[in-house]
N, CA, C and O atoms as a MOPAC input file, in Angstrom:
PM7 MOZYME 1SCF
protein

 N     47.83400 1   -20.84800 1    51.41300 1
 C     47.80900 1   -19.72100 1    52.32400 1
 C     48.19100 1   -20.18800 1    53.73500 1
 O     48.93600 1   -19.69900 1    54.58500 1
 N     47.44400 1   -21.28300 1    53.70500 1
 C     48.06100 1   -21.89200 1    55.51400 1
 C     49.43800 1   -22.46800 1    55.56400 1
 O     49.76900 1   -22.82900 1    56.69300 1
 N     50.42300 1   -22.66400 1    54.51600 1
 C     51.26900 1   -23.08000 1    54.39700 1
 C     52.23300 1   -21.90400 1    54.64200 1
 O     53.09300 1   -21.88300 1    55.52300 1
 N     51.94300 1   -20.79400 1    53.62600 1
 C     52.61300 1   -19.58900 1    54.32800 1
 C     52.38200 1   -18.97900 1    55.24600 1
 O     53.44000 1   -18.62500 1    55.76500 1
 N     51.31100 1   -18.54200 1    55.91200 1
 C     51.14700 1   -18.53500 1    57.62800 1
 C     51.44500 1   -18.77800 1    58.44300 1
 O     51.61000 1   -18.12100 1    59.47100 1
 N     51.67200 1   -20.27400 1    58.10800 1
 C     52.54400 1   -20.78400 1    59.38400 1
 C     54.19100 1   -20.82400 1    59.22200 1
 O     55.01900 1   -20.95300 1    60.12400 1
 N     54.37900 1   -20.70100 1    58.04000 1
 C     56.00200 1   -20.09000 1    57.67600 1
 C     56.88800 1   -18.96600 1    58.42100 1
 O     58.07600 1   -18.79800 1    58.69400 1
 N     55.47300 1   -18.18100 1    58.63100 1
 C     55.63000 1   -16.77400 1    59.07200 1
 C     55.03400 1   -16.98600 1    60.46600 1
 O     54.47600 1   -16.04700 1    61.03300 1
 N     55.10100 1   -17.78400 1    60.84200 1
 C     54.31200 1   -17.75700 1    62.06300 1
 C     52.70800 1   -17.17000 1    62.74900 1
 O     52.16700 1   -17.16100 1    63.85400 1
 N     52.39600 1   -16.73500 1    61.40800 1
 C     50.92200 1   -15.76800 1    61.91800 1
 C     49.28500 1   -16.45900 1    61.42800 1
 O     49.05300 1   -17.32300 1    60.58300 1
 N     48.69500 1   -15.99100 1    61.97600 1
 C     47.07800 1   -16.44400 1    61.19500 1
 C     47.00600 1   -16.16900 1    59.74000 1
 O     47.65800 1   -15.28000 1    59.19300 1
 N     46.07900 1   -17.07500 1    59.06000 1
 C     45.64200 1   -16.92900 1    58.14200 1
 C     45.01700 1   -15.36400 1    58.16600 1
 O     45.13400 1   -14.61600 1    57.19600 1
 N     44.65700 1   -15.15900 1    58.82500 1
 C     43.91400 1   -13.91100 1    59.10100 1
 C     44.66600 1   -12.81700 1    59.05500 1
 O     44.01700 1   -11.78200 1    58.90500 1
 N     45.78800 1   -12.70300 1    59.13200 1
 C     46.76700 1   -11.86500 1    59.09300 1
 C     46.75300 1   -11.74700 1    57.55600 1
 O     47.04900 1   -10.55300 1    57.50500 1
 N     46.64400 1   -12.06200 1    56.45200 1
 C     46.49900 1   -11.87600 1    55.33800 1
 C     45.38400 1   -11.45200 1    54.67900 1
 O     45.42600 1   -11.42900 1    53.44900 1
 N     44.39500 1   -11.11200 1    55.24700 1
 C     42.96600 1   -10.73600 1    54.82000 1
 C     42.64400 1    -9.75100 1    55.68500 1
 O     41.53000 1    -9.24300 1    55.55100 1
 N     43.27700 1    -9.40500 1    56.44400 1
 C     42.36600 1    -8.15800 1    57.74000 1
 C     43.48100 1    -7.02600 1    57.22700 1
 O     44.64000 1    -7.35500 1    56.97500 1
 N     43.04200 1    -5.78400 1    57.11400 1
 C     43.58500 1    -4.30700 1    56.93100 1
 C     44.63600 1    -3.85800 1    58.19700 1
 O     44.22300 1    -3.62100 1    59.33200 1
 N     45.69300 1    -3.80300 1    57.90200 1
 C     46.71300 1    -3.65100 1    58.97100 1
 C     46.54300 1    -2.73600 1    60.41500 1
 O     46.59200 1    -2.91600 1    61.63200 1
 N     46.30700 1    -1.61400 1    59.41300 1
 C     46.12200 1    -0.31400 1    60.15100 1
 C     44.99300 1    -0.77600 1    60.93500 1
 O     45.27000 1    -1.24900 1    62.03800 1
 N     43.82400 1    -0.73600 1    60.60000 1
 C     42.89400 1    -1.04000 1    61.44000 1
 C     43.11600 1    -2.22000 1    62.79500 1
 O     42.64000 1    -2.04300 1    63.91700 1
 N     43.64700 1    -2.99600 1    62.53000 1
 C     44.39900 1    -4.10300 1    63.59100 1
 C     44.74500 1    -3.42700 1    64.49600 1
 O     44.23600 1    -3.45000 1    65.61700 1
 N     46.24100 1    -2.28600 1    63.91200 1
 C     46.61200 1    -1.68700 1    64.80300 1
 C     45.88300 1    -0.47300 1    65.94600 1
 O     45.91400 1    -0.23000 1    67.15200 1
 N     45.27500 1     0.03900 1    64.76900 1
 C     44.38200 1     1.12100 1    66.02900 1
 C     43.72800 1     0.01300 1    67.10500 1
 O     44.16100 1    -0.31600 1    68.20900 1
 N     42.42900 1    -0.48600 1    66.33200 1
 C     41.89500 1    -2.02700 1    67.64400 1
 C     42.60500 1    -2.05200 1    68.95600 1
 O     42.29100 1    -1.62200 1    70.06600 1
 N     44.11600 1    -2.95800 1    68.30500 1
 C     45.02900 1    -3.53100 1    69.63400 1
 C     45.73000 1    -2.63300 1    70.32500 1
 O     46.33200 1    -2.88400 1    71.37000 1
 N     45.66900 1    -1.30500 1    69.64300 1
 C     46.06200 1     0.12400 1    70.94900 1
 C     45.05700 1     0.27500 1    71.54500 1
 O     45.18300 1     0.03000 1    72.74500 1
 N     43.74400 1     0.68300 1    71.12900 1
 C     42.79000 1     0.68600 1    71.89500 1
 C     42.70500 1    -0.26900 1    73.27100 1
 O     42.52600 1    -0.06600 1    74.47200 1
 N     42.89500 1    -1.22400 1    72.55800 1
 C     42.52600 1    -2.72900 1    73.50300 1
 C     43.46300 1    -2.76300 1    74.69200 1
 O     43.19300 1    -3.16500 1    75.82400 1
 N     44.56000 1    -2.29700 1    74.26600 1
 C     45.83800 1    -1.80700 1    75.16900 1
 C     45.77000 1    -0.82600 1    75.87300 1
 O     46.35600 1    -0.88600 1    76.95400 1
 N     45.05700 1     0.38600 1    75.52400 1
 C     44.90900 1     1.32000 1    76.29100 1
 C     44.07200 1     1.20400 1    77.51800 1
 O     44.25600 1     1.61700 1    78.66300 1
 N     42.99800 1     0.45600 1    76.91000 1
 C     41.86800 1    -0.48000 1    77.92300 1
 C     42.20300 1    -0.84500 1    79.18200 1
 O     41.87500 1    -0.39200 1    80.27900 1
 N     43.13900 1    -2.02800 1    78.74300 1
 C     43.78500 1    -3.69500 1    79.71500 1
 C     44.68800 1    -2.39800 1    80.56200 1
 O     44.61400 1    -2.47600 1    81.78800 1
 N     45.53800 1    -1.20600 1    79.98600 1
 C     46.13700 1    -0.56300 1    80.80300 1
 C     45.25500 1     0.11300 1    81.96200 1
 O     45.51300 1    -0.08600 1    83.14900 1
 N     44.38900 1     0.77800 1    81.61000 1
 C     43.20300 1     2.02600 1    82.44800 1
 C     43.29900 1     0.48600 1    83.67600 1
 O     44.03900 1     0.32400 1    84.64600 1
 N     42.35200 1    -0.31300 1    83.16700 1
 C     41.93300 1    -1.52300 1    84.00200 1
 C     42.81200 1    -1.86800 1    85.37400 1
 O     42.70700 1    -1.61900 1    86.57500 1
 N     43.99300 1    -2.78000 1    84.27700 1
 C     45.17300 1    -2.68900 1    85.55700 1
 C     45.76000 1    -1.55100 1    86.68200 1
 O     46.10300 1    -1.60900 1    87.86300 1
 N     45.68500 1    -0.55100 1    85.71200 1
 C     45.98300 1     0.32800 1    87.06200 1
 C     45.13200 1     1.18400 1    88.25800 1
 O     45.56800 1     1.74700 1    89.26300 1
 N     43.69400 1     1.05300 1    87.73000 1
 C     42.77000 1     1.58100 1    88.10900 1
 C     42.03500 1     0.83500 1    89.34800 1
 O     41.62400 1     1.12400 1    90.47200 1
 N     42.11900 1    -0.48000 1    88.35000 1
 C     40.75900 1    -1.67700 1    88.96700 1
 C     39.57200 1    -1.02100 1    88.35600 1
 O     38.71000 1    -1.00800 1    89.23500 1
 N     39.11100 1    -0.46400 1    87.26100 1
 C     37.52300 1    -0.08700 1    87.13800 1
 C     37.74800 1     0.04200 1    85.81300 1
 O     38.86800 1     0.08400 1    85.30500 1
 N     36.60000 1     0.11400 1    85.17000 1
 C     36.52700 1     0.22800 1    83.69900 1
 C     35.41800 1     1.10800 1    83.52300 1
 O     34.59400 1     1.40400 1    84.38900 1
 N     35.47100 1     1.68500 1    81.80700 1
 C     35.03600 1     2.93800 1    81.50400 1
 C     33.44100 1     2.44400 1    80.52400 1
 O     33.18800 1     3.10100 1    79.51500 1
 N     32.72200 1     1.57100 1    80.83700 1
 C     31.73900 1     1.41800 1    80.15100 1
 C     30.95400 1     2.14300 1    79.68100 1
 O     30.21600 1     2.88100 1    80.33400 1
 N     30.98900 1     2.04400 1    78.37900 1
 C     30.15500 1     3.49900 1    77.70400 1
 C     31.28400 1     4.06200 1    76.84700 1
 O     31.04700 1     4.26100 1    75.65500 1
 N     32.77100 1     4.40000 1    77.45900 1
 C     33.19700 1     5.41700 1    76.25700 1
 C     33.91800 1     4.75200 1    75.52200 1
 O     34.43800 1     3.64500 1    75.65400 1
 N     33.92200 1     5.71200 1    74.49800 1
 C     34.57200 1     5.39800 1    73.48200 1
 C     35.99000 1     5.33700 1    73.32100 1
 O     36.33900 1     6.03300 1    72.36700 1
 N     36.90200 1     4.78400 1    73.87800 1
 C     38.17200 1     5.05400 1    73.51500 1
 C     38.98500 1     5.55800 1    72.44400 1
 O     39.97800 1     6.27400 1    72.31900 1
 N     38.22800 1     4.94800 1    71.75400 1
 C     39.44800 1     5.34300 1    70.07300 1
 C     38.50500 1     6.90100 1    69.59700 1
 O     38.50600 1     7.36400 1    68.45600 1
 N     37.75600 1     7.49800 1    70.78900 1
 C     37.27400 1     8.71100 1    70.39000 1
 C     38.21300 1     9.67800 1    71.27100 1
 O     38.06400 1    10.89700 1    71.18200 1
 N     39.20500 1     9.10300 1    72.14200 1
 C     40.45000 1     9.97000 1    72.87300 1
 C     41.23400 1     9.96600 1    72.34900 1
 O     41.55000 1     9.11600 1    71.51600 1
 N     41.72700 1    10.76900 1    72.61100 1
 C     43.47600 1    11.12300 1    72.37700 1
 C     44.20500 1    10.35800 1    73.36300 1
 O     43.65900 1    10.05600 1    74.42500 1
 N     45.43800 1    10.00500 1    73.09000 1
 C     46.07800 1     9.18600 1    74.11100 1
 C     46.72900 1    10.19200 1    75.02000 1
 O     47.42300 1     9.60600 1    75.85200 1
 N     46.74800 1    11.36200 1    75.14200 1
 C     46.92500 1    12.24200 1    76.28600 1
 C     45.92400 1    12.00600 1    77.13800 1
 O     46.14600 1    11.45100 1    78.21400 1
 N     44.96700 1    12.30900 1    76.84900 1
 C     43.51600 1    12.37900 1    77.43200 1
 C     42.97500 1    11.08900 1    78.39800 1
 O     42.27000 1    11.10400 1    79.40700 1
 N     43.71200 1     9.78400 1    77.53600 1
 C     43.32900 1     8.43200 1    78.23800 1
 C     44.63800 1     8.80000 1    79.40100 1
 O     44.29700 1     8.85900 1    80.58300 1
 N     45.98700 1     9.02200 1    79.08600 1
 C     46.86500 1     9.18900 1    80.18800 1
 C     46.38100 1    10.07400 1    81.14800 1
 O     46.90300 1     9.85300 1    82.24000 1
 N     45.47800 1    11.11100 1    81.15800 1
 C     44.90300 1    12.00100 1    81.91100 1
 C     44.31800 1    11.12000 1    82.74800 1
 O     44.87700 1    10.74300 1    83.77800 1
 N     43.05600 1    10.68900 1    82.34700 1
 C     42.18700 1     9.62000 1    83.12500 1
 C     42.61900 1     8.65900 1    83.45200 1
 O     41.78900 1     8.11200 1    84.17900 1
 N     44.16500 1     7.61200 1    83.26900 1
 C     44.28700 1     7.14000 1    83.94800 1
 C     44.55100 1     7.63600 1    85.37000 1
 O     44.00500 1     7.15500 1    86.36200 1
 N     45.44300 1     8.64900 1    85.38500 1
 C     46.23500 1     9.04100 1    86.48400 1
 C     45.05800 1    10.16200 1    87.59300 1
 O     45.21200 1    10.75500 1    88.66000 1
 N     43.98100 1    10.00700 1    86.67200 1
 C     43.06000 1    11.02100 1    87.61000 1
 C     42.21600 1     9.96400 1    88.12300 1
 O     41.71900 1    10.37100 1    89.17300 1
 N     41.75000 1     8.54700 1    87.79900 1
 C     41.34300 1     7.38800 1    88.77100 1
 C     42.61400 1     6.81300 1    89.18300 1
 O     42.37800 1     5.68000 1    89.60400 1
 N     43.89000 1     7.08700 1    89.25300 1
 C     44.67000 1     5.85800 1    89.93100 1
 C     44.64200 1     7.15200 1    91.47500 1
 O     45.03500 1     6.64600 1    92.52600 1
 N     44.25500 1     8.51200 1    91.55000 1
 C     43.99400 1     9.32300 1    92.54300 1
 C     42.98200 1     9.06400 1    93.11900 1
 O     42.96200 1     9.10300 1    94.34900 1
 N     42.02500 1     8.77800 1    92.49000 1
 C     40.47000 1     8.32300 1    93.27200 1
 C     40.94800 1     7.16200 1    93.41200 1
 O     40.90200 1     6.88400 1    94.61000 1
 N     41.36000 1     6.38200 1    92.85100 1
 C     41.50700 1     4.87000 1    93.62000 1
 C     42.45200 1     4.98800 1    94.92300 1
 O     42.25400 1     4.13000 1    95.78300 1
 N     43.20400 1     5.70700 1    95.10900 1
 C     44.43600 1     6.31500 1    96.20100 1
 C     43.77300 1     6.80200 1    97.23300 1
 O     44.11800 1     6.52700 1    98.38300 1
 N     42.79600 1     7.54200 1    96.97700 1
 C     41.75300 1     8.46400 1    98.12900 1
 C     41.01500 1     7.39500 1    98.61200 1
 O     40.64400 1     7.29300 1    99.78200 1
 N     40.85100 1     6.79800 1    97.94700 1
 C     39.44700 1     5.73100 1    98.61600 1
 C     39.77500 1     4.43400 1    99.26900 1
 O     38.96600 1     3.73700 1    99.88200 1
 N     41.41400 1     4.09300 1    99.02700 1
 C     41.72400 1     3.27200 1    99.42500 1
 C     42.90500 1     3.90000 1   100.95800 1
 O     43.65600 1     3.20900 1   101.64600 1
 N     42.72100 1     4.93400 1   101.01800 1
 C     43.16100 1     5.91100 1   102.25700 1
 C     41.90800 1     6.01600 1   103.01800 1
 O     42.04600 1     5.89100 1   104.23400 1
 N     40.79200 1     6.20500 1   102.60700 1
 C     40.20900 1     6.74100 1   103.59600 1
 C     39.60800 1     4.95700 1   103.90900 1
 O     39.47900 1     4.76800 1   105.11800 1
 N     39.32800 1     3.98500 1   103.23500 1
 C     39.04900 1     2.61800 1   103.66000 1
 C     39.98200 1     2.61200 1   105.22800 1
 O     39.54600 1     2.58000 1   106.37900 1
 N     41.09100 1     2.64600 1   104.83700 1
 C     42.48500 1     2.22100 1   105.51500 1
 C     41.95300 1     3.19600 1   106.73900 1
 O     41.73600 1     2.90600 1   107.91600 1
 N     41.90200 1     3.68900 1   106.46700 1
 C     41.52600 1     4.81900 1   108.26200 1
 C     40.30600 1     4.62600 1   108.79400 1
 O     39.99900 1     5.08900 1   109.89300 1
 N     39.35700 1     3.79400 1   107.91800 1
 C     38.12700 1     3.71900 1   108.40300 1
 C     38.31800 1     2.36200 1   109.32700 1
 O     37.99400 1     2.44200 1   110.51200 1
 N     38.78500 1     1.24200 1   108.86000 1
 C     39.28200 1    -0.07500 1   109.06500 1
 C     40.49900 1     0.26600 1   110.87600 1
 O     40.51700 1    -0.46300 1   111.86800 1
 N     41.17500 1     1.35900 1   110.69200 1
 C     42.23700 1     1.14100 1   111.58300 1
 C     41.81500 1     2.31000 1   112.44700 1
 O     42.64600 1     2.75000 1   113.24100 1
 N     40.52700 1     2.90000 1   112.37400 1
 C     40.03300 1     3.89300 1   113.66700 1
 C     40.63200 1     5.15900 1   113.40300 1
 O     40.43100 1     6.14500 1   114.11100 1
 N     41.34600 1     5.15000 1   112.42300 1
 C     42.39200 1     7.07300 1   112.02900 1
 C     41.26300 1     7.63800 1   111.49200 1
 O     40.27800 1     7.07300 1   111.01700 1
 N     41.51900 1     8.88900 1   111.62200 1
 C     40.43900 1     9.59300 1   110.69100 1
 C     41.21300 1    10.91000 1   109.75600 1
 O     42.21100 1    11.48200 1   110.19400 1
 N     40.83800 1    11.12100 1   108.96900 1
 C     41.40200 1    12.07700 1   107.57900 1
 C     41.40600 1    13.11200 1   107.93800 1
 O     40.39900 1    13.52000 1   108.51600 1
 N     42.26800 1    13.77500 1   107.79700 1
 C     41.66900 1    15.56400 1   108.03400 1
 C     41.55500 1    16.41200 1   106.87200 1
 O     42.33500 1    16.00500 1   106.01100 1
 N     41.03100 1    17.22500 1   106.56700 1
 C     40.51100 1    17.74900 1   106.02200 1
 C     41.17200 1    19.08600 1   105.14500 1
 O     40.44700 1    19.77000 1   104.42300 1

């Protein structure tokens, strides 16, 4: 088995783990590392693979706005501007 593994370039493990399931996992996991990077914050507690991937694209783009607001009003707090309203 390790002889063909490494033939193929992959883990042993790649021959014993259920594909599909891999794949949902490493979207999940991807969807994750994405929210993260673009956000800076993470969602502790939910469930991801209980969204729809619309829904995670929703929430990214509705914290990369709170991260935008907060890093505007820092910026004006820091340089004496103030926000209007």
């Amino acid at each position: 088995m390790e002889a063909i593994a490494s033939a193929f370039e992959v883990s042993v493990t790649y021959f014993l783990s259920n594909p599909s399931e891999d794949l949902d996992r490493v979207q999940r996991q991807r969807d994750y590392v994405e929210m993260l990077a673009t956000t800076e914050t993470h969602l502790s507690g939910v469930d991801l693979a209980s969204l729809c991937p619309d829904t995670i694209d929703v929430m990214i783009d509705l914290l990369k706005m709170v991260r935008a607001q907060a890093l505007s009003e820092r910026s004006a707090r820091t340089t004496g501007g103030h926000r209007s309203a």
